[in-house]
C-alpha positions as CSV (number, residue, x, y, z in Angstrom):
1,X,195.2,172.9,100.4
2,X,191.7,173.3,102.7
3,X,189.8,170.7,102.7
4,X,186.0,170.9,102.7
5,X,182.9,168.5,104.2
6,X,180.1,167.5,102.1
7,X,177.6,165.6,102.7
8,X,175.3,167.4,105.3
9,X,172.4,167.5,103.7
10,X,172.1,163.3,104.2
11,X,172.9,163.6,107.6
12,X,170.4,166.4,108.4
13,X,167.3,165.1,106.3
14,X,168.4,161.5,106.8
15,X,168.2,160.9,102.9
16,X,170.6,159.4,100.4
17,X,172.9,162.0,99.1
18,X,172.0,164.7,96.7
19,X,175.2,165.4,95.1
20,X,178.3,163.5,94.1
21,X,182.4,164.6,94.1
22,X,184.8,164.3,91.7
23,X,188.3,164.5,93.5
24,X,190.9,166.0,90.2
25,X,194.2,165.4,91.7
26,X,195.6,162.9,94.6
27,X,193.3,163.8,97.5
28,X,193.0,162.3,101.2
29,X,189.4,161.3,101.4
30,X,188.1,161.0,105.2
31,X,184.5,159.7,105.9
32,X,182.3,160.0,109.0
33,X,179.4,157.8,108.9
34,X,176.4,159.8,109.8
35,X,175.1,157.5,113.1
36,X,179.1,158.5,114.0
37,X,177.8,161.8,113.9
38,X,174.8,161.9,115.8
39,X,176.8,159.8,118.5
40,X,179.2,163.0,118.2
41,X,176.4,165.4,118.6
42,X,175.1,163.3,121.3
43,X,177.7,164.4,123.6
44,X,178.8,167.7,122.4
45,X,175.2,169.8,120.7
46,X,177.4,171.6,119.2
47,X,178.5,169.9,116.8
48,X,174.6,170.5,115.1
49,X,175.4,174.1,115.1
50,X,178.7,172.8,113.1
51,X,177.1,171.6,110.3
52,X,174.3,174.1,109.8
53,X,177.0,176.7,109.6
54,X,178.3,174.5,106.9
55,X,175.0,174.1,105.6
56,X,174.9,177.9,105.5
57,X,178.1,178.1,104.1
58,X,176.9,175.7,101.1
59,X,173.9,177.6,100.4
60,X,175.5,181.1,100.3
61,X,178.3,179.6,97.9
62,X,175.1,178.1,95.6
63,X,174.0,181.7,95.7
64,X,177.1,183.2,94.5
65,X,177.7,180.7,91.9
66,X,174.1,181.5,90.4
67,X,174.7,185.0,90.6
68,X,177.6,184.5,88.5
69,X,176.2,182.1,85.9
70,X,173.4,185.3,85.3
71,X,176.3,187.6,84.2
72,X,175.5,188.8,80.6
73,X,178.7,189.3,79.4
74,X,180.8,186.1,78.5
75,X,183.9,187.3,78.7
76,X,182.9,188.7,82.8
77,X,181.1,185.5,83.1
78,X,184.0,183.3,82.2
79,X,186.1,185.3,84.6
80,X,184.1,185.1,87.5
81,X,183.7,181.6,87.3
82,X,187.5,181.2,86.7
83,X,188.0,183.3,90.3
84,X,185.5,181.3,91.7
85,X,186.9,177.8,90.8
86,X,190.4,179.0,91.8
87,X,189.4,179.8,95.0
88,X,189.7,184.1,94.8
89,X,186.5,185.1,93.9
90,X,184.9,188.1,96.2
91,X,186.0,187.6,99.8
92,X,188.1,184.1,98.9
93,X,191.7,185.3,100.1
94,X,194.4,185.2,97.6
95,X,196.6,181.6,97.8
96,X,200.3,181.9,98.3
97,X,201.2,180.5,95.5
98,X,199.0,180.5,92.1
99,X,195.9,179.0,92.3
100,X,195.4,176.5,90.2
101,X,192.6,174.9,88.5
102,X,192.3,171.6,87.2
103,X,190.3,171.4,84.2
104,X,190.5,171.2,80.5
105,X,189.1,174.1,78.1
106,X,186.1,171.8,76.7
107,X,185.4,171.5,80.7
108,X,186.0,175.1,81.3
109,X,183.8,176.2,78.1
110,X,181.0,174.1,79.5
111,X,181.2,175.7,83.1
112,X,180.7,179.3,81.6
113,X,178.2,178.4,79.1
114,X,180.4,179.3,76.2
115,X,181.9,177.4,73.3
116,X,186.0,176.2,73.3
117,X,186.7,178.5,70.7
118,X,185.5,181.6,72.6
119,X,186.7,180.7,75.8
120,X,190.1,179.9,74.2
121,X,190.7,183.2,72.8
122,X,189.4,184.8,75.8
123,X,192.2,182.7,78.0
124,X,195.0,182.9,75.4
125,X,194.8,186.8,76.2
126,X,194.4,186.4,79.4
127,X,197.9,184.3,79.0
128,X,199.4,187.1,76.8
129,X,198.8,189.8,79.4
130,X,200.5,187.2,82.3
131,X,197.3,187.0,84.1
132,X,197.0,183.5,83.8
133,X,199.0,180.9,82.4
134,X,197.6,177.6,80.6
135,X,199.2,173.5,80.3
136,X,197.4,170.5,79.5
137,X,194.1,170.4,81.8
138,X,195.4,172.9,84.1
139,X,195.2,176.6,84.4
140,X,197.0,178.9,87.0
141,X,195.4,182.0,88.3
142,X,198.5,184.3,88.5
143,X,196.8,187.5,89.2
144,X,193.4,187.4,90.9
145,X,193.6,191.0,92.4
146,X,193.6,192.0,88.3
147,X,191.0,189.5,87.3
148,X,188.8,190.5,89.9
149,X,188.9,194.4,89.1
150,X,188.0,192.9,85.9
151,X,184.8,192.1,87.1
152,X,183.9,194.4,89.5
153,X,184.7,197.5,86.7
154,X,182.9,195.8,84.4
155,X,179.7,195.0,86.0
């Protein structure tokens, strides 16, 4: 799977970190000391337009995910965030293989600001139609392109 960076905000404001990670399955965990960076930079500039492009990146996805949290209607909300957290929401590409999302329903229900029992009902549909399909604190995204029309029909 892609990895990501975090972190840049420290290394840019040179202040502790504003926001902690919480790796869900076995993960490879790489770590560049920020004065490693600026020795980086030091050489190559850049390497600072790097990481405000994945500052920009960051904001743009904060953005989106707000956007998403405003959506009045639960069950458009709830899909959204389920796109998003797969990694196929708006111009995410499809994965080659079902996207999967680690989570459990009392995690889920919390994410999309609605209670287990409605997000349940919502997702056991979902499973009925084969759009997703659900195990024990893991949900697979089987048909983005259908969830996403969802969305974008519905808004």
């Amino acid at each position: 799977l892609p990895g990501t960076w975090l972190g840049q905000a420290a290394i840019i404001t040179r202040q502790p970190r504003r926001v902690g990670a919480i790796a869900t399955r076995p993960s490879t965990v790489l770590m560049l000391p920020s004065g490693e960076f600026t020795a980086i930079a030091a050489t190559s500039p850049e390497a600072w337009r790097w990481l405000a492009l994945l500052t920009v990146l960051h904001n743009d996805l904060a953005i989106s995910v707000s956007v998403d949290l405003m959506i009045r209607d639960p069950q458009i909300r709830a899909t959204a965030i389920l796109l998003r957290l797969a990694g196929c929401r708006g111009g995410q590409l499809d994965l080659p293989e079902p996207a999967e999302i680690d989570l459990s329903q009392e995690q889920l229900a919390r994410l999309t600001n609605l209670s287990r029992t409605t997000l349940g009902e919502m997702l056991r549909q979902y499973e009925q139609a084969g759009w997703i399909s659900q195990s024990y604190r893991r949900l697979s995204i089987l048909a983005p392109g259908v969830l996403r029309e969802k969305c974008s029909a519905d808004l």
